[in-house]
C-alpha atoms as an extended CHARMM CRD file, in Angstrom:
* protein
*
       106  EXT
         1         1  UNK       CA              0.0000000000        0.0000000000        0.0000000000  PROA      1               0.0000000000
         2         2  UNK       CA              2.8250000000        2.2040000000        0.5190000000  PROA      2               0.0000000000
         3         3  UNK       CA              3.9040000000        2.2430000000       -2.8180000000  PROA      3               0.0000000000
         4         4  UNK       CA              0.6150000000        2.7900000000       -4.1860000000  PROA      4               0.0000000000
         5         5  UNK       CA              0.2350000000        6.0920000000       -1.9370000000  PROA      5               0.0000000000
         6         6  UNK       CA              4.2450000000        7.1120000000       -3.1250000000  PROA      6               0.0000000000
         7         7  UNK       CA              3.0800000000        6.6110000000       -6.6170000000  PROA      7               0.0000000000
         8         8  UNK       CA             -0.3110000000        8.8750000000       -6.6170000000  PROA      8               0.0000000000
         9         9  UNK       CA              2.0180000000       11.3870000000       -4.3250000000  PROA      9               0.0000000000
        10        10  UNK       CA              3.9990000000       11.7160000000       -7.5880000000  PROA      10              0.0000000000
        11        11  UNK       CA              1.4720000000       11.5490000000       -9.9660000000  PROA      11              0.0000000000
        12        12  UNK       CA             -0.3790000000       14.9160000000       -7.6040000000  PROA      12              0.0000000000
        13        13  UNK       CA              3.6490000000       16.4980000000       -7.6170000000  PROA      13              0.0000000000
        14        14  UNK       CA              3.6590000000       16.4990000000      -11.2460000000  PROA      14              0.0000000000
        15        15  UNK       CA              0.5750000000       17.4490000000      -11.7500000000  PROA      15              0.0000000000
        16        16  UNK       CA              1.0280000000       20.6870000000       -9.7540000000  PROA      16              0.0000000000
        17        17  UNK       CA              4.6740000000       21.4160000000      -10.8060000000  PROA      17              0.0000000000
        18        18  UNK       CA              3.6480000000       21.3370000000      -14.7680000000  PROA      18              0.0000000000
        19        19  UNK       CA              0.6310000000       23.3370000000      -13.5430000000  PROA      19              0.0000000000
        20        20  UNK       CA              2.2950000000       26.0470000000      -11.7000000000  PROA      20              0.0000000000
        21        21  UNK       CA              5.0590000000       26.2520000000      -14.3480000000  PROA      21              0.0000000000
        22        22  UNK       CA              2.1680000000       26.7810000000      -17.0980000000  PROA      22              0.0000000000
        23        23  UNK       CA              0.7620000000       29.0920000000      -14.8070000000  PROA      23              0.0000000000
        24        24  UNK       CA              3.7440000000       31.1990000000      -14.9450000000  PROA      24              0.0000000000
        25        25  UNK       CA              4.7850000000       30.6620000000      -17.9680000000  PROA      25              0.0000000000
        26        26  UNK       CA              1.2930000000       31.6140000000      -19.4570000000  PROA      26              0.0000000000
        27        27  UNK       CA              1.1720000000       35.2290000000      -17.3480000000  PROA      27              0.0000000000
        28        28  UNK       CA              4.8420000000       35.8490000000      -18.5040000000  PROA      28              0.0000000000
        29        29  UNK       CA              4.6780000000       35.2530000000      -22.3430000000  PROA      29              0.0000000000
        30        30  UNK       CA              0.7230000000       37.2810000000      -22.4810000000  PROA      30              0.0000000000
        31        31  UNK       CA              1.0010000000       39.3170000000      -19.5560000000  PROA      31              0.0000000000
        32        32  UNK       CA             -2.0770000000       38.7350000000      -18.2730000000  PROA      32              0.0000000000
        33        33  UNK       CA             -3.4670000000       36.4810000000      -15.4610000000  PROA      33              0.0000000000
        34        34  UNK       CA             -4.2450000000       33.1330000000      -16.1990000000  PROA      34              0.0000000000
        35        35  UNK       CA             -8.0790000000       32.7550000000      -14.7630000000  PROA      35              0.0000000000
        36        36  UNK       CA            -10.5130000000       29.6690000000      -15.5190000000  PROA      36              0.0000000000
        37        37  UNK       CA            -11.9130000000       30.5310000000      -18.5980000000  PROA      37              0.0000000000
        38        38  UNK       CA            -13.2270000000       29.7790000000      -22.2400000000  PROA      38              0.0000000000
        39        39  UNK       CA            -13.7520000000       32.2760000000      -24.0530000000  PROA      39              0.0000000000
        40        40  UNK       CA            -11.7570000000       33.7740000000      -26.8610000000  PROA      40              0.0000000000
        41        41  UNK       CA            -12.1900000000       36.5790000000      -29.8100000000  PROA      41              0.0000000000
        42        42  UNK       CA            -11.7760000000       33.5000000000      -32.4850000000  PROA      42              0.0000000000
        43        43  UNK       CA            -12.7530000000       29.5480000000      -31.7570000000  PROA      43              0.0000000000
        44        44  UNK       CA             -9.0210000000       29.2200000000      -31.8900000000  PROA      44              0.0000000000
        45        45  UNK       CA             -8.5380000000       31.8190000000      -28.7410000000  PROA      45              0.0000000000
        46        46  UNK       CA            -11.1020000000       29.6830000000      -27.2590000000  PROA      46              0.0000000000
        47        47  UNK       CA             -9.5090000000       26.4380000000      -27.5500000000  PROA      47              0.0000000000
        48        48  UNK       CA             -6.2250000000       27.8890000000      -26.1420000000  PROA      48              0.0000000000
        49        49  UNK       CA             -8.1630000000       28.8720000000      -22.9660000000  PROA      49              0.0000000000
        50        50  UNK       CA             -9.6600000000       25.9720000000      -22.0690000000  PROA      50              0.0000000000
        51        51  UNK       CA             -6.1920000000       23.8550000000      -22.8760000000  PROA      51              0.0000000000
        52        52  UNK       CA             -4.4330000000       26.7020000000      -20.6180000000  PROA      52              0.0000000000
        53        53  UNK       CA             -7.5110000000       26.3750000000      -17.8570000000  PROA      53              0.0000000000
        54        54  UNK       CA             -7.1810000000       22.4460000000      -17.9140000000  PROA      54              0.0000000000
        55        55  UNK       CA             -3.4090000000       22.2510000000      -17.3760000000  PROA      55              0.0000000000
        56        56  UNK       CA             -3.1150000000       25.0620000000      -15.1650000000  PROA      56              0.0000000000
        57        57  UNK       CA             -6.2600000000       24.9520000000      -13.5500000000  PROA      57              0.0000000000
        58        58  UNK       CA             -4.7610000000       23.2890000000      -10.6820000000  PROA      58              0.0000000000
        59        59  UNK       CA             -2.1260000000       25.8340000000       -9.2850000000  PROA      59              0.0000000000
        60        60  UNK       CA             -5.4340000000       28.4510000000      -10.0410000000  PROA      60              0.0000000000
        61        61  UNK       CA             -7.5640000000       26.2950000000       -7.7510000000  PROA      61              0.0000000000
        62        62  UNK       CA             -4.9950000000       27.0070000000       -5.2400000000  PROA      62              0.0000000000
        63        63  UNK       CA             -4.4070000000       30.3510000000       -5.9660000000  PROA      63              0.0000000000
        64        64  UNK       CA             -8.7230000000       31.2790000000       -5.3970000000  PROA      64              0.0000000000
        65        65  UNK       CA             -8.8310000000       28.9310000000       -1.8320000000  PROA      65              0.0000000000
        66        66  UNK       CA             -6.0820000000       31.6960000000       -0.4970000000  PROA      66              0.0000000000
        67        67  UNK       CA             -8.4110000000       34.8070000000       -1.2310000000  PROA      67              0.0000000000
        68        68  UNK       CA             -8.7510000000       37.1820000000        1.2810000000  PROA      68              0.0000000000
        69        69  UNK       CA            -12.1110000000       37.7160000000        2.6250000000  PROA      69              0.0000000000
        70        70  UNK       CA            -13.9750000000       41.0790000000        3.5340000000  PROA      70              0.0000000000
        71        71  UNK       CA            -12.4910000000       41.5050000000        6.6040000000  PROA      71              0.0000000000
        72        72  UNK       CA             -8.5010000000       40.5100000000        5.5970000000  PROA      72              0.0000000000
        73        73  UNK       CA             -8.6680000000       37.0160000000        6.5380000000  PROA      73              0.0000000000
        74        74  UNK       CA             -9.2800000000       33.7890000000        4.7990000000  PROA      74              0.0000000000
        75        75  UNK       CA            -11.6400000000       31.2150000000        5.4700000000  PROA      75              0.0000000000
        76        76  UNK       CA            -10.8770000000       27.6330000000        6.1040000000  PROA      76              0.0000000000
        77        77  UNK       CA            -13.9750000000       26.2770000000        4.0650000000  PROA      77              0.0000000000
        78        78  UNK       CA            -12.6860000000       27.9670000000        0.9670000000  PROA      78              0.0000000000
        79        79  UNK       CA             -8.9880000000       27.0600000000        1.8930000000  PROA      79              0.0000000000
        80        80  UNK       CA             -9.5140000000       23.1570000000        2.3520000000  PROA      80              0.0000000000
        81        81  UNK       CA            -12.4590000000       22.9470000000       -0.8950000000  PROA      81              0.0000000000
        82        82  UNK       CA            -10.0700000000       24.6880000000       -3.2790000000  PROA      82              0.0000000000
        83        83  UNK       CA             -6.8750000000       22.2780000000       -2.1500000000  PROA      83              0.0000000000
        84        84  UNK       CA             -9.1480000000       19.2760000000       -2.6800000000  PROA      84              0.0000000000
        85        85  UNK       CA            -10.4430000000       19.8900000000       -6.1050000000  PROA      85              0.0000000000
        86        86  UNK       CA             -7.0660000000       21.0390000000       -6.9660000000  PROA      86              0.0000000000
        87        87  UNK       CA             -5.3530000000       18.3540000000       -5.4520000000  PROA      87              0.0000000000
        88        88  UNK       CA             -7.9190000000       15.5560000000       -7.2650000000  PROA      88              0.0000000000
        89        89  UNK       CA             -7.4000000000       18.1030000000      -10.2960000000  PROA      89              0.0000000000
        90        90  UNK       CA             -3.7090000000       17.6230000000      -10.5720000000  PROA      90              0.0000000000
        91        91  UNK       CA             -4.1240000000       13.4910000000      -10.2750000000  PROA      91              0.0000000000
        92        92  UNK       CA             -5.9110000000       13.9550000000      -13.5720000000  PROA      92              0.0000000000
        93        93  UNK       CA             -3.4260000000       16.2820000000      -15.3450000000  PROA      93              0.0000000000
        94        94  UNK       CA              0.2320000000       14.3300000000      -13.8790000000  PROA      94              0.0000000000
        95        95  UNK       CA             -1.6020000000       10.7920000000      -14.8620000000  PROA      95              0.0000000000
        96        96  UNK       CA             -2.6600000000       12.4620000000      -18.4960000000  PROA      96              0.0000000000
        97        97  UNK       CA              1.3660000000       13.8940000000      -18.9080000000  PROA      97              0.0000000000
        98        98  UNK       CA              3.1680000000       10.6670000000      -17.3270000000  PROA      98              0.0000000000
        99        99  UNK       CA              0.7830000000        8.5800000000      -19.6860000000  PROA      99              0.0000000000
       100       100  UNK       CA              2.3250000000       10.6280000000      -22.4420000000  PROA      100             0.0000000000
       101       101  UNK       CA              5.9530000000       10.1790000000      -21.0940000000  PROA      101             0.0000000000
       102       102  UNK       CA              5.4220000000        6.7160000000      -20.7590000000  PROA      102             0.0000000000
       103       103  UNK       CA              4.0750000000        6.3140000000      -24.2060000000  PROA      103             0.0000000000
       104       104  UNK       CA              6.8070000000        8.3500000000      -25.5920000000  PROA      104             0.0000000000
       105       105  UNK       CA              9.1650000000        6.6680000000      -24.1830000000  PROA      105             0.0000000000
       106       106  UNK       CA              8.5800000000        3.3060000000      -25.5000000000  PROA      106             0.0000000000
C-alpha cells in the first residue's frame, strides 16, 4: 500500500509542478493572469483557454482557496475545498502527462 500512496504522491507532484510552471509561464509570455476561462475573440482563442484552464487549472484552484475575505482574513472552508479539487485536479493532469511520457518513451 505504501507504494501505491508514493506513486499517486507523484502523480499529484507532477501534476502541480507542470501546472504552476504553465501558470507562470502563461502570465509571462501574455502578460495577463491566467483565470478559468473559455472564451476567446476567435474559436481558436477559445480552444487555447480551455487547454491553458485544464493544465493550469490546478495551481489556479490554489491560488482562489487563499483569497482574502472582507475583513482581511481567509476562510478555512474555501482554503480546504479549493486544495481538494485542486489536489484531485492535478491526479488527472500528472496521470494524463506521465501517460504521455510513458508512451513516448517506448
Amino acid at each position: 500500500m505504501g507504494r501505491e500512496l508514493l506513486a499517486a504522491a507523484i502523480i499529484i507532484g507532477v501534476g502541480l509542478c507542470v501546472a504552476g510552471a504553465g501558470t507562470h509561464l502563461y502570465q509571462w509570455r501574455l502578460r495577463q493572469p491566467a483565470i478559468l476561462r473559455y472564451d476567446g475573440a476567435t474559436v481558436f482563442a477559445s480552444m487555447g483557454h480551455l487547454v491553458m484552464s485544464f493544465f493550469c487549472g490546478p495551481y489556479i484552484m490554489l491560488q482562489m482557496g487563499w483569497n482574502h475575505e472582507e475583513n482581511n482574513a481567509v476562510t478555512m472552508g474555501s482554503a480546504l475545498v479549493s486544495a481538494i479539487v485542486a489536489f484531485g485536479w492535478a491526479f488527472v493532469t500528472g496521470l494524463l502527462i506521465m501517460g504521455v511520457y510513458v508512451f513516448v518513451q517506448h
